[in-house]
C-alpha positions in Angstrom: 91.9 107.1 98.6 92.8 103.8 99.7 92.7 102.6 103.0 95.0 100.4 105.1 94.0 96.9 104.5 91.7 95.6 107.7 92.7 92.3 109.4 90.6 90.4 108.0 92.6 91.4 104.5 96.0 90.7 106.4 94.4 87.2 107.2 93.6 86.1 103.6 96.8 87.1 102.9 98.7 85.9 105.8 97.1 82.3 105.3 98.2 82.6 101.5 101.5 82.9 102.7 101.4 79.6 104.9 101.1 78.0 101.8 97.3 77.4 101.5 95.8 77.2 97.6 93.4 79.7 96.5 90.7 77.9 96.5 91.4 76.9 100.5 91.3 80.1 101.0 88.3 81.1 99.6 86.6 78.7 101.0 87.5 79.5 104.7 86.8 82.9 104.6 83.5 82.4 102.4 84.9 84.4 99.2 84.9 84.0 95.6 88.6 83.3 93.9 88.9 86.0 92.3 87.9 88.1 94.8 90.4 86.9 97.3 93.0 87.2 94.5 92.3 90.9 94.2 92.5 91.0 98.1 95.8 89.7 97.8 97.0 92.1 94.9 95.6 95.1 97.1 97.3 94.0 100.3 100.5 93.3 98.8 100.8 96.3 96.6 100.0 98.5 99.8 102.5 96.9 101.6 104.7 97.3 99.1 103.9 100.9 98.5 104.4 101.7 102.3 107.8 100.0 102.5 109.0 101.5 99.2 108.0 104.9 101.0 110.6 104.8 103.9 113.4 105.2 101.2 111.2 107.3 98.9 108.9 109.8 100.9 107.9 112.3 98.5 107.4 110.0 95.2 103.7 110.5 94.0 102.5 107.5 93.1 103.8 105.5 95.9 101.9 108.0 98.6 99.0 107.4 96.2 99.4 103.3 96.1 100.2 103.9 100.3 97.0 105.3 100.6 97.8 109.2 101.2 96.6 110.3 98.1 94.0 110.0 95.5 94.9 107.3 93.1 93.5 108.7 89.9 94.2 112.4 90.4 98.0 111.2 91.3 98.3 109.3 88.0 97.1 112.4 86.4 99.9 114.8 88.1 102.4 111.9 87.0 101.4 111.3 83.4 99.5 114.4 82.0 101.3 117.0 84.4 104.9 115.3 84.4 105.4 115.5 88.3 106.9 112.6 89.7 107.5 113.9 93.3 106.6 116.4 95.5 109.0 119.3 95.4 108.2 119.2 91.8 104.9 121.2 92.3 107.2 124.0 94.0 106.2 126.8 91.5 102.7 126.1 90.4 99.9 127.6 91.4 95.9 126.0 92.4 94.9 126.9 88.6 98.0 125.1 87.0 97.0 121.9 89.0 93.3 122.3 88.5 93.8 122.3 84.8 95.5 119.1 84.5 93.2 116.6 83.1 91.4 114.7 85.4 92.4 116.6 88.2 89.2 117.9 89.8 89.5 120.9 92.8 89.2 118.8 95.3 92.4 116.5 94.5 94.6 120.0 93.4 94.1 121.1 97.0 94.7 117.6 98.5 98.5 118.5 96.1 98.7 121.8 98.1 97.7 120.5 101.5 100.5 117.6 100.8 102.9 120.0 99.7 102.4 122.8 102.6 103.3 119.9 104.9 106.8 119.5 103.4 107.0 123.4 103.6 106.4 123.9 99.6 104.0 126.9 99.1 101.8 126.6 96.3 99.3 129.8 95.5 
């Protein structure tokens, strides 16, 4: 899962947003380019993600690109299993989720942890 970006993160991007070039950037916080520009795809897409969430709460991939959920096992559940959002697992069962490709036990019961907190019981 992905974590909220640290402060140090917030920083590179904070002083990108100030105006200052890439290579500025990477030179005051001792960094390679394209390292800081993946930093600053990360951060944003978080923030994106998190902010998208207020007006979407139960949408997969966006608790996945928020950090609540395992990224690969939610793309999985969204492409191979065709559930977008939560109260689509309402229904299935451990094994159904288990078989989806790429979906190991571990991430199924991460779905059924996720979905018993909005009050959707899946066996």
């Amino acid at each position: 899962m992905r974590a909220k970006p640290s402060d140090r993160n917030e920083a590179i991007v904070a002083y990108r947003d100030v105006g200052q070039s890439l290579r500025e950037t990477a030179k005051k916080f001792h960094l390679s380019m394209p390292t800081v520009r993946n930093i600053e795809r990360r951060v944003r897409d978080y923030c994106e993600a998190a902010e998208a969430l207020k007006y979407d709460p139960d949408n997969i991939l966006l608790l996945a690109r928020a950090g609540q959920l395992n990224f690969p096992a939610s793309e999985a559940l969204t492409y191979a299993g065709g559930i977008e959002r939560i109260g689509q697992l309402k229904g299935c069962t451990l094994r159904e989720l288990i078989r989806i490709p790429n979906m190991g036990r571990a991430s199924a019961e991460q779905f059924v942890k996720l979905a018993a907190e909005r009050g959707i019981e899946i066996k």
